[in-house]
C-alpha positions in Angstrom: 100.2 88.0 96.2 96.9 87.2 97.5 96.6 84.3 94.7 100.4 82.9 95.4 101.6 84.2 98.8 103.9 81.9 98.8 105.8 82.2 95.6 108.8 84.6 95.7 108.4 85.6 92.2 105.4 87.9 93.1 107.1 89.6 95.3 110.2 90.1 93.0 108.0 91.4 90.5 106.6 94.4 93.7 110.2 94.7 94.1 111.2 95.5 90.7 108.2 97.7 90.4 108.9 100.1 93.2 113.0 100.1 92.0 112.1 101.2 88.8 110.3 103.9 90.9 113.1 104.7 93.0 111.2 103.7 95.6 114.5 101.2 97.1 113.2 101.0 100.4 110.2 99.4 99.1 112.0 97.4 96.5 114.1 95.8 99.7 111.7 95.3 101.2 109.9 92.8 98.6 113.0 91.4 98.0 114.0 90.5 101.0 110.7 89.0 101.3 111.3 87.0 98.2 114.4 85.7 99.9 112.7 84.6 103.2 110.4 82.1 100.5 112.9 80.4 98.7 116.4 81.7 100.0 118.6 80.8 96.6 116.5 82.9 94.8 119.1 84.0 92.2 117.5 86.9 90.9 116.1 88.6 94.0 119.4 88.3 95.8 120.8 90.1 92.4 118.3 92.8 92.3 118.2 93.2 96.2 122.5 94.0 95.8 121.3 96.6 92.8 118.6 98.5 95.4 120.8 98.7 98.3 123.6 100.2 96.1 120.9 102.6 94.5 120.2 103.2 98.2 123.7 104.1 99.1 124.6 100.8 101.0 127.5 99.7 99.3 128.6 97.2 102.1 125.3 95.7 102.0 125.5 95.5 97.8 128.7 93.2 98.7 127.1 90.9 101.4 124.4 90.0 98.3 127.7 89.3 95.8 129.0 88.0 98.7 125.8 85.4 98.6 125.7 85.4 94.7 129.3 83.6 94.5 127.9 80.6 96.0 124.8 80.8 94.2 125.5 82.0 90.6 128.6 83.4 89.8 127.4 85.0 86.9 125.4 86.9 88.5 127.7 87.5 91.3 129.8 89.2 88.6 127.5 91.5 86.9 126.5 92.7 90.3 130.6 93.1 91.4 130.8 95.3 88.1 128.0 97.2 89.2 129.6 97.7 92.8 132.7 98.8 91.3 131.8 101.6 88.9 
């Protein structure tokens, strides 16, 4: 981060650190962050849906598919299986 504060991807890659920690407060946290830096960022919007679920926010895990439909509907449809299991 102190080398590219500006690109999102570094703090995707914090955020998918501290999820695979179970650390999802932190992992929003960088995502969300991610998100203020480029704000179609596909794969933070995608992971940030997957650590609010994990966090037991289920409407917020919608408002990121919600996003993703516009964005990537792909991705807006792995995340809607994930919502719905």
């Amino acid at each position: 981060i102190k080398l590219s504060p500006k690109e999102p991807s570094s703090y995707h890659n914090i955020g998918n650190t501290h999820a695979a920690m179970g650390r999802f407060d932190e992992a929003i946290q960088n995502y969300k962050r991610a998100i203020e830096l480029k704000s179609d960022y596909v794969p933070s919007h995608f992971m940030l849906g997957r650590a609010f679920l994990r966090n037991g926010d289920k409407a917020s895990a919608i408002e990121q598919y919600n996003v993703l439909k516009g964005l990537d509907p792909s991705a807006a449809k792995l995340l809607l299986d994930e919502i719905s299991k």
